[in-house]
DRENVO-107218 format. One record per residue: residue in one letter; x, y negated, z negated of N, C-alpha, C, O in turn. Coordinates in steps of 0.05 Angstrom, whole numbers, plus 5000, padded with zeros to 4 digits. Example, Ala and Ser with C-alpha at 12.3 -4.5 7.8 and 13.67 -1.06 7.14 Angstrom:
2
A526451144844524650904844526450664844528550664831
S525750454858527350214857525849994843526849774839
//
This chain:
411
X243861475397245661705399248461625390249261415399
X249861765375252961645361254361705369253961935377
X256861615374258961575394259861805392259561905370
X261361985413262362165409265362135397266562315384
X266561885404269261845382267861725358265661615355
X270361805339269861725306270561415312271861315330
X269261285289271061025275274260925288274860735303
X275861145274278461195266279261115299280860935302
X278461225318278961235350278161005362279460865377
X275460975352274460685373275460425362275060225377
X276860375334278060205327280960225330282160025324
X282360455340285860475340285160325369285960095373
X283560455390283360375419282960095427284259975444
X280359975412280059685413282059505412282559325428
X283559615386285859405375288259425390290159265387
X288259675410291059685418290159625443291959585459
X287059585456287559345485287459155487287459025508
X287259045453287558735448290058725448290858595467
X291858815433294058865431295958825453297758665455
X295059035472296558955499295858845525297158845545
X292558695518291958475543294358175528295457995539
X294058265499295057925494297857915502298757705512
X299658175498301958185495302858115527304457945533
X301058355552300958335569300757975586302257895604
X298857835573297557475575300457365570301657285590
X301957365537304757325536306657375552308357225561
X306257615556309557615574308657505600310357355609
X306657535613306657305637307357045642308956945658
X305456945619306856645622309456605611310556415621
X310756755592313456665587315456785609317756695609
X314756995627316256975651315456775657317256615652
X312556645672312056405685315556185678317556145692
X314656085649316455885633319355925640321055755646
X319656195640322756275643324056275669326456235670
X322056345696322956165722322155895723324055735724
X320855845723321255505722323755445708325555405724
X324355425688326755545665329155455677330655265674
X328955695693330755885716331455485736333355325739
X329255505743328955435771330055145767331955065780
X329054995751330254805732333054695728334154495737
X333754885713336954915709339054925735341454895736
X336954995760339355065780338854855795340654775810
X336254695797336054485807337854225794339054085810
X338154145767339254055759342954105765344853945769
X342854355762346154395775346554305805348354165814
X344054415823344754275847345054065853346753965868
X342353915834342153605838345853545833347353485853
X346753565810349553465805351553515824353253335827
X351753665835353853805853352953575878354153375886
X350853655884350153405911350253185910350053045931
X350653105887351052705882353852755881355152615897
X355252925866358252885859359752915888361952825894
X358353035900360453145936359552825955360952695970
X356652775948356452545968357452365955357652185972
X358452265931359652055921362952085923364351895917
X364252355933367052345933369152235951369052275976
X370952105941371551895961373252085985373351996008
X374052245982375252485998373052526025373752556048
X370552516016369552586029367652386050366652446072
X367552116035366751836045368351816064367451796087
X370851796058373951746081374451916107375551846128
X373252176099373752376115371852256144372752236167
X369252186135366552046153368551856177367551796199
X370751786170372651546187374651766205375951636222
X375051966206376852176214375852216243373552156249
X377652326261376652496288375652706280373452786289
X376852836263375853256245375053076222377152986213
X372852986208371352996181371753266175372753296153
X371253526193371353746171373653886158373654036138
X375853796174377353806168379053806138381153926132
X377753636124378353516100375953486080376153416057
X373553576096370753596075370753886070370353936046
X371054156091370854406091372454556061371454706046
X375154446060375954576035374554356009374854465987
X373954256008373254125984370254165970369554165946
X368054216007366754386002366054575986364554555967
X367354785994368454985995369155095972368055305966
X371154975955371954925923370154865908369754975886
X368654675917365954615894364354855909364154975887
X363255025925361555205919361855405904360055525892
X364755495903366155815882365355645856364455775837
X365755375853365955335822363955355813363555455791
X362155265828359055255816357255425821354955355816
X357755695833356355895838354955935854354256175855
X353955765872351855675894352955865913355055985911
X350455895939350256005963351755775985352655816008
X351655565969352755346006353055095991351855075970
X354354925998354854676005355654516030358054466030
X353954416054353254376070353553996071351953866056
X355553846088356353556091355053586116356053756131
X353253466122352253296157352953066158353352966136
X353452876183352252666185349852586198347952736199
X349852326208347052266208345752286236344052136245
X346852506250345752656269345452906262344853056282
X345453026238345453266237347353436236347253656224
X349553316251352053516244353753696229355953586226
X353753936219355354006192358353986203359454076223
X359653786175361753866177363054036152365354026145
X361154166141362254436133360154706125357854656120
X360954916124359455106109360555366108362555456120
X359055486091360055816081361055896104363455826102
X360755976122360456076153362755856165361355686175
X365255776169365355616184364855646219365955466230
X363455846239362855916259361055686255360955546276
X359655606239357855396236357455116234355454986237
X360455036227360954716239360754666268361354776289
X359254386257359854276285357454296296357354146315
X354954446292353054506297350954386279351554356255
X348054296292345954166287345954326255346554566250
X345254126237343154366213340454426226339454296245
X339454666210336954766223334254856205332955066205
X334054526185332954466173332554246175334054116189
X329954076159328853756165330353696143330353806121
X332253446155334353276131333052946136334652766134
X330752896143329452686152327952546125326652336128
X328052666098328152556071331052456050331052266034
X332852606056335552506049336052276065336552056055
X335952336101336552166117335051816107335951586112
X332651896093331251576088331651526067329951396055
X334251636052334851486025332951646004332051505987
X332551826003331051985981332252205972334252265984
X331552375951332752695944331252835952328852765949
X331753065966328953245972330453565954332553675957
X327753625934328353935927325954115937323554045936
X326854355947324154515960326054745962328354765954
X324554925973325155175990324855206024322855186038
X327755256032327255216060328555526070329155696053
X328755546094329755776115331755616131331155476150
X334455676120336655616136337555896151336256106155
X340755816160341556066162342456246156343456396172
X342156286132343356376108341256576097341556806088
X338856416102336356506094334456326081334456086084
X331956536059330656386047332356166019333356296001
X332755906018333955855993332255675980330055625989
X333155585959332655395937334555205934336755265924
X333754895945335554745955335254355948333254215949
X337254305944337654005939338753855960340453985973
X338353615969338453505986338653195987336553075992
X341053055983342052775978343552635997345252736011
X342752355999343452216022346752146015347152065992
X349052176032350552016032350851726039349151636055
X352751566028351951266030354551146038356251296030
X355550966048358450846057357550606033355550566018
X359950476037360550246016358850016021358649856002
X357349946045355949896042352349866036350749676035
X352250116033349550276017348350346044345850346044
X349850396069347250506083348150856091350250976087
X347050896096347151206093347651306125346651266147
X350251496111350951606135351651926138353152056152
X349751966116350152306119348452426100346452316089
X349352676095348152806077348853046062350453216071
X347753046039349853336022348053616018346553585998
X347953756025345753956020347054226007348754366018
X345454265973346354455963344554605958342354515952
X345254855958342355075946343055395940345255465948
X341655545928341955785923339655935942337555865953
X340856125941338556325966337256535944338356645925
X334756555953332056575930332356915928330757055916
X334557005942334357345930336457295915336957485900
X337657125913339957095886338157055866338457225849
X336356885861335056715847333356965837333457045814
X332057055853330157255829331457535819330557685801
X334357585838335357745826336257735791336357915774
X336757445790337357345761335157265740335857215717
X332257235747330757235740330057555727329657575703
X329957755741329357985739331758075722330858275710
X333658035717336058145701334858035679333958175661
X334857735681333557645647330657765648330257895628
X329157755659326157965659326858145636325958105614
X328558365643329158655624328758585594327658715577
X330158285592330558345556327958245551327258285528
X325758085569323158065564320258345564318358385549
X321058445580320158685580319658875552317858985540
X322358815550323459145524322658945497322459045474
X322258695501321158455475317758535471316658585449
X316458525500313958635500312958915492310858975481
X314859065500314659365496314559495467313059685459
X316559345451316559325423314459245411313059405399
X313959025413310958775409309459025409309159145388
X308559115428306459295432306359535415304459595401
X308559675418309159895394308659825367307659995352
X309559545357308459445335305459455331303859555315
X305359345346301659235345300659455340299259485321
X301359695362299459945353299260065332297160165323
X302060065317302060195297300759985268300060095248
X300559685271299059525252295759525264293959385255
X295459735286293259755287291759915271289959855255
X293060175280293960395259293360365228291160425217
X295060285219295660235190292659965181291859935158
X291459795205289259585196287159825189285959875168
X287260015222284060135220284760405191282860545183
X286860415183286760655161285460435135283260455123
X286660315133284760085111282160015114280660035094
X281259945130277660025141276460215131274660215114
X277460415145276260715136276060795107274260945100
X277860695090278660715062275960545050274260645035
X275960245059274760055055271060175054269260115038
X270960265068268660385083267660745078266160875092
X268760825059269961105046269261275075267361435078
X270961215091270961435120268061405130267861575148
X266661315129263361355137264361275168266561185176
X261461345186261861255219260161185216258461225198
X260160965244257960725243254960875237253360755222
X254061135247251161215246251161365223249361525224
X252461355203252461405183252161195160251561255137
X252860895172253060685160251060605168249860505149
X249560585195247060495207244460575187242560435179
X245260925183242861025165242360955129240360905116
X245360965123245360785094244360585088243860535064
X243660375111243660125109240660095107239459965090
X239360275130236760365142234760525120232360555126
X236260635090235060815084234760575072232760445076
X237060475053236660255039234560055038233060035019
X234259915059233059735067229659915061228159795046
X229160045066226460245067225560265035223460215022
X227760355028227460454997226360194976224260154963
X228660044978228759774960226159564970225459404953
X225059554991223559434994219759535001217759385005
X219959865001218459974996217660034957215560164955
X218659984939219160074920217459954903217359714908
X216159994886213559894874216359654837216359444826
X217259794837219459764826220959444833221259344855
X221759334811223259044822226059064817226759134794
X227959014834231159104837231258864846229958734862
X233658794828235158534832239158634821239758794804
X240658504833243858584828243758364832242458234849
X246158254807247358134806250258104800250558224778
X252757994807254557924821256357904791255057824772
X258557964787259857814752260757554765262657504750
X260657394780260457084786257257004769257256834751
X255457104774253156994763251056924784249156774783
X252057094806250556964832249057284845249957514845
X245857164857244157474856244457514881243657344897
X245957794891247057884916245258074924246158194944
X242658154915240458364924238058414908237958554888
X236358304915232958224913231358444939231558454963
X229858564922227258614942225258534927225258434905
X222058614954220758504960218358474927216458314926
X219058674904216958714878218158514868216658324861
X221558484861222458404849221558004854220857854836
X222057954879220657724884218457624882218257384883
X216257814878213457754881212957674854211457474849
X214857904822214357794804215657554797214657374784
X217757564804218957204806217356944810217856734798
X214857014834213456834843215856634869215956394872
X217256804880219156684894219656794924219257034925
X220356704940222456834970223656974961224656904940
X224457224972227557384973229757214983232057204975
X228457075003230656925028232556664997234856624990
X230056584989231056294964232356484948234656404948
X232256694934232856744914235856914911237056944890
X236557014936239157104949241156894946240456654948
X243756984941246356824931245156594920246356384928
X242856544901242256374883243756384857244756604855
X244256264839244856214807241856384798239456364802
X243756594781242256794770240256634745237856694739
X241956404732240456344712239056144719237256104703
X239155974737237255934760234356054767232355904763
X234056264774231356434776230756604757228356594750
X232256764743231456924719230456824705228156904705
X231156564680229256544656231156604633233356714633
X229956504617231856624590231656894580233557014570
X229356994583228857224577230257444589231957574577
X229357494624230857544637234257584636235657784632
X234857324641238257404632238457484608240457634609
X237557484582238457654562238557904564240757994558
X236658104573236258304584238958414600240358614597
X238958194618242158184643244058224626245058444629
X245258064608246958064595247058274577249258394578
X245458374560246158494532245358774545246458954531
X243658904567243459094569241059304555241159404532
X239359344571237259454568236459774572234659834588
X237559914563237260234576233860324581232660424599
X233160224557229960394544227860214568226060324581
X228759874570226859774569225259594552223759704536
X225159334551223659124541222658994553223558874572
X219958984542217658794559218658544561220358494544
X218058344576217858094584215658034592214158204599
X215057724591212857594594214157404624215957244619
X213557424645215057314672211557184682209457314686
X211756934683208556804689206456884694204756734684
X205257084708201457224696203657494694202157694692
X205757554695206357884695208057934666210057824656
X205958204657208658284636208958474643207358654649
X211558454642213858654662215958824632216558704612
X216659044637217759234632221459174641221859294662
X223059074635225658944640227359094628227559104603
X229059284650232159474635234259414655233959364679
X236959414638238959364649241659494644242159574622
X243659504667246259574655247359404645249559504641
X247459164637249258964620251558934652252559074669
X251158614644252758494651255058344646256158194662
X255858424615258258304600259458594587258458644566
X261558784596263258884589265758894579267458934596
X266758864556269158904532269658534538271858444538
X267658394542267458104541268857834575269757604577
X268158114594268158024609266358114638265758354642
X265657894657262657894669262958184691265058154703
X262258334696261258544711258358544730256258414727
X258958674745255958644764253558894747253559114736
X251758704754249158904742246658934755245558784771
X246059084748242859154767240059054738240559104714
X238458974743236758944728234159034745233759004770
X232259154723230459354739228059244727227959214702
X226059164741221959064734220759244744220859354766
X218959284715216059444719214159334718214259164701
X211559354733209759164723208759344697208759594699
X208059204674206759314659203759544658203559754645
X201859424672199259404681200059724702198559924700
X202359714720202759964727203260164721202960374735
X204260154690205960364679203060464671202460694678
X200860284652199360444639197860584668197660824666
X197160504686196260694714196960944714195461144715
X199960934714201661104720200861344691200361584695
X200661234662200261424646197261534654196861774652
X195461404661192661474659192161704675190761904671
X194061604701193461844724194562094705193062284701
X197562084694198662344679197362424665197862654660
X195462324651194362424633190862634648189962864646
X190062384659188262544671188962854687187663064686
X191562794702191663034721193263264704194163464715
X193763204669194063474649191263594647190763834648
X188763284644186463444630185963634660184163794659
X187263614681185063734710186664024708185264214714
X188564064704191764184698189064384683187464544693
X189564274654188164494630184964574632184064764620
X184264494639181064594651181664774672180464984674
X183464694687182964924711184565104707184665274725
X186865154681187265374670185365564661185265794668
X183465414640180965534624178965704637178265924630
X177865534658176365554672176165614703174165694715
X178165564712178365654741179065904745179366054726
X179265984775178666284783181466384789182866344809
X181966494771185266674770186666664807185666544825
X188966814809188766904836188067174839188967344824
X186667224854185267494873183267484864182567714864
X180967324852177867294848177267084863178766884863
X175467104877173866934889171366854872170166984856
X170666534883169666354869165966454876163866414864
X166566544895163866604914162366844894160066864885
X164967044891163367324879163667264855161967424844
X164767124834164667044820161966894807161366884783
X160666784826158066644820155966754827153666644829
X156867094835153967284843154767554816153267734811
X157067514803158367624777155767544761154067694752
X155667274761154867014738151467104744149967174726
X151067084762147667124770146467394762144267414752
X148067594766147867874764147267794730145167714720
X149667834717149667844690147667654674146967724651
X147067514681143767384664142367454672140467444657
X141867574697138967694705139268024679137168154679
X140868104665140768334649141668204619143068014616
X140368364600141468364573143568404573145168254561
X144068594585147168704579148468924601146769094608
X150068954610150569084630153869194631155669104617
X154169404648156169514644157269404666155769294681
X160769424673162069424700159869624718158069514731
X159969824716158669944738156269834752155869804776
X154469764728152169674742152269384749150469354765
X153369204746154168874759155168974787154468864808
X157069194786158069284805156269294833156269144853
X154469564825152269594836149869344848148669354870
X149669174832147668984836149968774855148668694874
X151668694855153768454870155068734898155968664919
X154868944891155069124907158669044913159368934934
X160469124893163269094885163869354880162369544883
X166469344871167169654861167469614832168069394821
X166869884819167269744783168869644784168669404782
X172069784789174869584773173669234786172969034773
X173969244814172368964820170568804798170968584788
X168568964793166268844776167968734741167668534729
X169568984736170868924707172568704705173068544687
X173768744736175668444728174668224724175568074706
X172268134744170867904739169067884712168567664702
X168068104701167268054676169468004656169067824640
X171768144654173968114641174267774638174367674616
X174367654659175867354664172867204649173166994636
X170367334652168267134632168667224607167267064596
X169567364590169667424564170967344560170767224538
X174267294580176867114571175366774565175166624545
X174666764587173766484575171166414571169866244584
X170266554550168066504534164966474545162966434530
X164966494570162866494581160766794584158666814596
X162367024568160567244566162067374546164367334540
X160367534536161367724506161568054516160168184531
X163568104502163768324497163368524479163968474455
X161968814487161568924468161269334476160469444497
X162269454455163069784457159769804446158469674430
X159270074465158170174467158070504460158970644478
X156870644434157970884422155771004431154771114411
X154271054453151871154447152471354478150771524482
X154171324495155071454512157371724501158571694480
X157771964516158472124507162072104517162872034539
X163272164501165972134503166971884487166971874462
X167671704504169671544498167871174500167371064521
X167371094477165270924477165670694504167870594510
X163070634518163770474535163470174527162970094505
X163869984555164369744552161369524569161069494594
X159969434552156969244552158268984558160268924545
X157468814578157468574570155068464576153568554593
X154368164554152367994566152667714561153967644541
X151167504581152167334575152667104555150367024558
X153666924537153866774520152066604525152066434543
X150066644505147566474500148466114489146965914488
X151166124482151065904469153165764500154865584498
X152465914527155665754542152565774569150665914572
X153865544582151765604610153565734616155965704610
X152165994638153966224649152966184679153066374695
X152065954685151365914716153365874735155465814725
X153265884756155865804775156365564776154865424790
X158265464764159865184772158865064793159864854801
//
């Protein structure tokens, strides 16, 4: 059963959900790429900010103070406006902040694990301060003599973070959105070249072409072979192979002069309308063609085999079924006579010398005009004679009897 959409539809549709699963596949992962991206870039800013504050000597010195925050809080403070961040956060190595956004918040435990900075390591993750969810770096402070006595903790808070993600998102979006509008319309403009390609036909229209084809050419008493203006044979059926003495399967995208013969390709080449016999190994074959060399360059051609031995078949039957044709003009039973009364016509009339319509009539028990027509149709064809009769009063009548020199028996 054939699709109830055309061609034209099930190929604009196909191509445009390829179109937008791939585009759709794309813009995923290059969001993916573009937070990480993201995420990357701010880790690397944090990382910097957190080595530069735990390495500042302002802030080393301050660690010797009664108020450390005193003198870490603005400096803090200054590096977080500059660098855009949610916090910059100095503990020591109890935990203590001595600074943050909030100052209500010095002086008080952090309320996060700083037990990876604290052992001499960087830690980057996502934690829940007080601030909230952030995205955060985390570096040990060190005194002059490398042991560590604090810690620097910088980070951005993750609704900042995807808020800026999602701003750059937009120009990814309307990149995809485009993409896609393209695509459809080179879908568009592919499947109108198809259709062209394909002179508009739909697949069950192409199914049946293919189907009749295949039936025809290989049902065909006839040998059909095309060949290619490369020189190469692009369509063989099953006569055409048999007189080859070859496979269809071998003899397909073969070198034409390869399987043909010399004979053969001349035929191919110079063009055969009428027909010339060939001698092709026990077959002589009947060989016409459209030429395959036009104004001196190669063209595709069809070359067409008869078996010889068939053709005269083919005349014998025509001939015979004229002689069956003209006899049963001559001799057969018109329309509206029957063959039956016709052969009690025939019996009647030799049982008498000679007899009139009326009386054949009488004896086959017909009506005259009945009786005359069928005598009429034996005088037509020679199987009874006619003859006037002056010996009746009026208008001389009509005798027939039958032809002594014709059998006048029933067929």
């Amino acid at each position: 059963m054939a699709s109830k959409m055309t061609l034209r539809v099930q190929l604009l549709l196909l191509q445009a959900l390829i179109v937008f699963l791939v585009t759709l596949a794309t813009g995923i992962v290059a969001g993916a790429f573009q937070e990480n991206a993201l995420r990357e870039a701010y880790k690397e800013r944090m990382q910097a900010v957190a080595q530069s504050v735990a390495s500042l000597p302002t802030v080393l010195d301050a660690f010797d103070d009664i108020d450390p925050s005193a003198a870490i809080q603005p400096v803090a403070e200054v590096i977080r406006e500059a660098s855009d961040l949610a916090y910059v956060v100095v503990a020591n190595a109890d935990g203590i902040r001595y600074s943050h956004p909030n100052p209500d918040r010095i002086g008080e435990e952090v309320s996060t694990d700083a037990s990876v900075p604290l052992s001499g390591e960087i830690y980057v993750g996502t934690q829940t301060g007080t601030l909230g969810t952030s995205w955060r770096v985390k570096v040990p402070i060190r005194d002059e003599d490398g042991d560590v006595i604090g810690t620097a903790s910088v980070g951005i808070l993750e609704s900042e973070l995807n808020a800026e993600f999602l701003s750059n998102l937009t120009w990814l979006i309307s990149a995809m959105l485009a993409a896609a509008v393209l695509g459809v319309l080179g879908s568009a403009w592919v499947t109108s070249v198809i259709r062209r390609r394909i002179y508009s036909l739909e697949p069950h229209q192409i199914a049946a072409l293919v189907k009749n084809q295949e039936t025809t050419l290989h049902r065909l008493s006839e040998g059909v072979i095309t060949v290619s203006a490369e020189g190469r044979v692009t369509l063989v059926n099953d006569a055409a192979a048999r007189f080859l003495g070859r496979d269809a399967v071998d003899i397909t995208d073969a070198d034409a002069d390869g399987v043909l013969g010399d004979e053969l390709m001349a035929v191919l080449r110079e063009g055969e309308p009428a027909g010339r016999p060939v001698i092709v190994g026990s077959h002589v074959l009947v060989a016409r063609s459209t030429g395959s060399i036009v104004d001196g360059e190669g063209v595709e051609a069809t070359l067409l085999l008869r078996d010889h031995t068939e053709l005269h078949d083919v005349v014998r039957r025509v001939e015979t079924a004229d002689a069956i044709i003209a006899f049963r003009q001559r001799f057969g039973v018109p329309k509206g006579l029957s063959a039956e009364t016709l052969d009690r016509v025939v019996s009647a009339l030799s049982a008498r010398p000679n007899a009139s319509a009326s009386e054949i009539g009488e004896d086959v028990q017909i009506s005259r005009v009945s009786a005359r027509r069928y005598l009429e149709h034996l005088a037509g064809s020679g199987r009874a004679l006619r003859a006037l009769d002056y010996t009746t009063k009026g208008r001389p009548s009509t005798r027939y009897r039958a032809h002594e020199a014709t059998d006048v028996r029933p067929l």
